[in-house]
Structure formats: structure tokens, C-alpha cells
N, C-alpha and C positions, 0 to 999 in steps of 0.2 A: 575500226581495225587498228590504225594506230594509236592509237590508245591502249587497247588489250597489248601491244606488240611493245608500247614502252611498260607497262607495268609489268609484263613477262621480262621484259630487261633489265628494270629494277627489281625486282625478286631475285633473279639469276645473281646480278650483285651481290646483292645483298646477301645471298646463300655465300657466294663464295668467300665473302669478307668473314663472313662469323664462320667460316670451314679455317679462314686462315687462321685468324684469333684464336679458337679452339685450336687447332694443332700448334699456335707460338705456347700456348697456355699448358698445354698437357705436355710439348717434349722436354725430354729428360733434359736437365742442365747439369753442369759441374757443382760439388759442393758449395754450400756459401763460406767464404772464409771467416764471417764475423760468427758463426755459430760452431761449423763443423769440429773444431779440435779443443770446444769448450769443457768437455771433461780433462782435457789435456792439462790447458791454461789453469783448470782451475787444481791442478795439485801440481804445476809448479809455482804455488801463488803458497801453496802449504807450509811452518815453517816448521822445522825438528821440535816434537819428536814425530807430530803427523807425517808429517814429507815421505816420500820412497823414490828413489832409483825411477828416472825415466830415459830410457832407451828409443834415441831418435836411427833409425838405419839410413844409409846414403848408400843405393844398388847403382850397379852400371857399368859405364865402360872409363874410358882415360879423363872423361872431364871431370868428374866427381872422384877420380882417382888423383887426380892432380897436378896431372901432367901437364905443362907450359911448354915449352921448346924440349921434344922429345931429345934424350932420355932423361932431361931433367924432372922430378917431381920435388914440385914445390908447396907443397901439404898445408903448410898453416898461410896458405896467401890461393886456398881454392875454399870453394863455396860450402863443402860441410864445417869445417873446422870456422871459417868465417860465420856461418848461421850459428854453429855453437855458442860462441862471443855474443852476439847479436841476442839471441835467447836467456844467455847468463844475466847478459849487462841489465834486461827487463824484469829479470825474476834471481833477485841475489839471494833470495832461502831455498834454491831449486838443487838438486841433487839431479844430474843427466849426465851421459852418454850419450857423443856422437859418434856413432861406430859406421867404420866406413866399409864397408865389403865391394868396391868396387874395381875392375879388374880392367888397364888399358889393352884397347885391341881388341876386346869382347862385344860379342852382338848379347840380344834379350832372348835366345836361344840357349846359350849357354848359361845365362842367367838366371834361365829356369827350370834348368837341367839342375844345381846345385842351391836353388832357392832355399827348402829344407834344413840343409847341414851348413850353409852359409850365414841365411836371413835368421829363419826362425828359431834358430836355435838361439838367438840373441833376444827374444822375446821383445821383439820392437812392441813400441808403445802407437810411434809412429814409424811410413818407412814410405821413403822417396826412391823413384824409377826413373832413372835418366838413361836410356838408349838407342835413342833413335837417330844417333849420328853414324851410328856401326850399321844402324838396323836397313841401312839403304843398300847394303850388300846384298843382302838377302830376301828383302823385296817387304811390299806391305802383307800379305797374307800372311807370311809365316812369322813377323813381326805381331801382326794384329793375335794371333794363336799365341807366341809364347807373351805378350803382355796378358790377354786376359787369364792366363794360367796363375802368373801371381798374381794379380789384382784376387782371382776367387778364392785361391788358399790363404791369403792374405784376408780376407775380408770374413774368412770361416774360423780365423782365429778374435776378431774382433780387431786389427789392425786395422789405426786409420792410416790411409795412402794417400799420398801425394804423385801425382804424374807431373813430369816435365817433359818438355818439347824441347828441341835441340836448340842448344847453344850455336852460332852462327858458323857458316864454313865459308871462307873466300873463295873456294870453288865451287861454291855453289851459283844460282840463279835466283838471286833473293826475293826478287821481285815474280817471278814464272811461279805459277800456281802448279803448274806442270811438274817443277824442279823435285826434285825425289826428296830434298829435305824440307819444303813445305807440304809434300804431301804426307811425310810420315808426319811433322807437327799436327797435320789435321787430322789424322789418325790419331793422336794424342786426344788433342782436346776434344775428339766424338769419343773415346773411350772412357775420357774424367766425365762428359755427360751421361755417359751408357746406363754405367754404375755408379754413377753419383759419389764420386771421391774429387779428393781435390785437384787443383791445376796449378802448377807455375809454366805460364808460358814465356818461357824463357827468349825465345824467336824474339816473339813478340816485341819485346823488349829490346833489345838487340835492333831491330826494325824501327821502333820510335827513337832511340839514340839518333840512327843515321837520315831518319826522316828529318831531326828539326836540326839539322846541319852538321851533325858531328861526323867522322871517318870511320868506317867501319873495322883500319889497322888499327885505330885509338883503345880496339877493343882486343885484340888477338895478340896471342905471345908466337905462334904458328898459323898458318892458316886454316887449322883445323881445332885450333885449342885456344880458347878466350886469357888472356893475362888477364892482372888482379883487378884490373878497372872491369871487364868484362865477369869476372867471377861477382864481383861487387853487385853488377844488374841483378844476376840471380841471385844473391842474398838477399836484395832487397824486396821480390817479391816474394820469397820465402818465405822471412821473415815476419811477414803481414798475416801469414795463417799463424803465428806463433802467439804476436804481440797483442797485449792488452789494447779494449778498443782505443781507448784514449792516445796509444801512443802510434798509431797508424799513419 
């Protein structure tokens, strides 16, 4: 009897191990950066007369907008205008566009109320969603609705997307899983896995700075808006879906 009662337990195991294997194996993940935006890379790699016009979009609210110590906006020291630099300096026969449509103060509600006459009308090649610092007003459901609305118009026009997760807030709970802006980040990164588009998780980041002993002021011009060292973070993972492998 025990015998049949351990080999019933090792069965059971055993079931449940390759039930988890199979579902780590089958769930959706985020794009992979080393392949995803490879037709990209490769016509900004093109030189004149091949080359054409690439249109990267920057959607969202005040941080991609540019704002530092409100009402200041400080444009070429925020993270589109820096990922443009970043992208040129990789691919110097590239012809781009980094058009910014990002509006401070704005939740991903209104953002996808004007997607259309804003976004698409600029024919992005690619187009980044950064909202989820406003998006804590109005909660995770109606945030989770107006992301996947662009993500699918987006993705029906053959737009690759990039999602980010919020840039850091002193008032937030950085640590609390709880805190409403780690929960919309995880909202984030289950949506880049949903639909299989890209990530910058910007949090993220922000969280390893302060984890291997830096200050999280070192990082913020307000408490709510990252300065150029903190814009810098998100350039740099940015950047990584952009650049050639070799220069990663």
C-alpha cells in the first residue's frame, strides 16, 4: 500500500511539474527586442537613394512630453528627443522622425479618444505608450480598455508598439505590490505579453538604480517627473529595441 501511495505521489508530481513547464512554455511573453523591430533596423541601416522616412511616435502624458519642474518643458533633455540622438548616432544614413504627440496632465483615455487624428495620421513606423502615471486616477480597468484600444488599432495598421511602464513617483510606495503605480506597471508588462509587442520597463529601472545604492532624488527634477539622469534610464532601454545587435 505504500508503495502504490508513493508512486500515486510521484505521478501527482510529476503531473503537476510538466502542467507548470507547459503553461511557463505556452504563456504569452513580451516581444523579443533582438528580433521584434528587425524590419525596422534594417531600413534604417538603408543608405540614399534606398532609405525612406522613418517615423518613430512618443504617445502619452507629461513625461514624454517633457516636462521636468512643472511648468518647465525641457524637450531635448526628455527621453524622445534623447532616443532620437541615440538611434541617429547608430544608423548615420537613417532618415527619422521622432514626433512627439504627448500631452502633460493626460490620462490613456484621452489618448485614445484622439489616437486617430493624433497618432496615426503620422503613419508611425513605430509608436511608444507611456501612461500609466496619470492612468492611476482613473483606475486599472479603464486604463487596461483604453491601452488595448491603441495597441489593436495600432497593430491593424502593422505598427510596431512599444509599451512602457511608469517612470518613478516619490509619492508613490515603491516597494508595496499593492501601490497603484506598481500595479498599473504590471498592467503594463501583462499587456506587452498579451499581445506580444514590446516593453520598456522603465519602473524597472528606476528600482535597480535605487536597489544598488543610488537615491531615488538623484533621479527626479519633481516628484512626479524624472530629470535628465532619470530620462537617461529610459533611453537606455529604449534604445536596445532600436540598436544594432552588436552595439547593445
Amino acid at each position: 500500500m505504500n508503495r502504490i501511495m508513493h508512486i500515486s505521489a510521484l505521478t501527482f508530481m510529476l503531473g503537476s511539474l510538466t502542467t507548470a513547464v507547459a503553461a511557463e512554455c505556452c504563456s504569452p511573453k513580451a516581444a523579443d527586442p533582438n528580433t521584434y523591430l528587425a524590419p525596422i533596423k534594417e531600413l534604417l541601416s538603408k543608405k540614399w537613394p534606398e532609405n525612406r522616412m522613418i517615423n518613430v511616435v512618443c504617445h502619452g502624458h507629461s513625461v514624454p512630453a517633457g516636462y521636468f519642474r512643472t511648468p518647465i518643458v525641457d524637450t531635448f533633455n526628455a527621453y524622445p528627443n534623447l532616443l532620437h540622438k541615440a538611434i541617429k548616432d547608430a544608423y548615420p544614413f537613417a532618415t527619422m522622425n521622432v514626433i512627439v504627440t504627448a500631452i502633460g496632465g493626460e490620462s490613456s483615455e484621452s489618448g485614445a479618444a484622439r489616437f486617430e487624428k493624433d497618432v496615426l495620421v503620422h503613419k508611425p513606423d513605430v509608436l511608444l505608450i507611456d501612461y500609466s502615471s496619470n492612468d492611476r486616477r482613473m483606475g486599472l480597468k479603464r486604463a487596461e480598455a483604453a491601452w488595448t484600444e491603441m495597441i489593436k488599432k495600432a497593430q491593424v495598421q502593422g505598427i510596431k508598439t512599444i509599451l512602457l511602464t511608469p517612470t518613478a513617483d516619490q509619492s508613490s510606495r515603491m516597494n508595496d505590490p499593492k501601490d497603484p503605480l506598481n500595479q498599473h506597471a504590471e498592467q503594463v508588462r501583462r499587456l506587452a505579453a498579451q499581445f506580444q509587442v514590446g516593453l520598456v520597463d522603465s519602473l524597472a529601472e528606476f528600482k535597480a538604480y535605487v536597489n544598488k545604492g543610488g537615491k531615488l532624488e538623484d533621479l527626479m527634477a519633481q516628484f512626479n517627473h524624472p530629470n535628465r539622469k532619470g530620462h537617461d534610464l529610459v533611453v537606455a532601454a529604449a534604445a536596445k529595441w532600436f540598436l544594432p545587435q552588436a552595439e547593445k
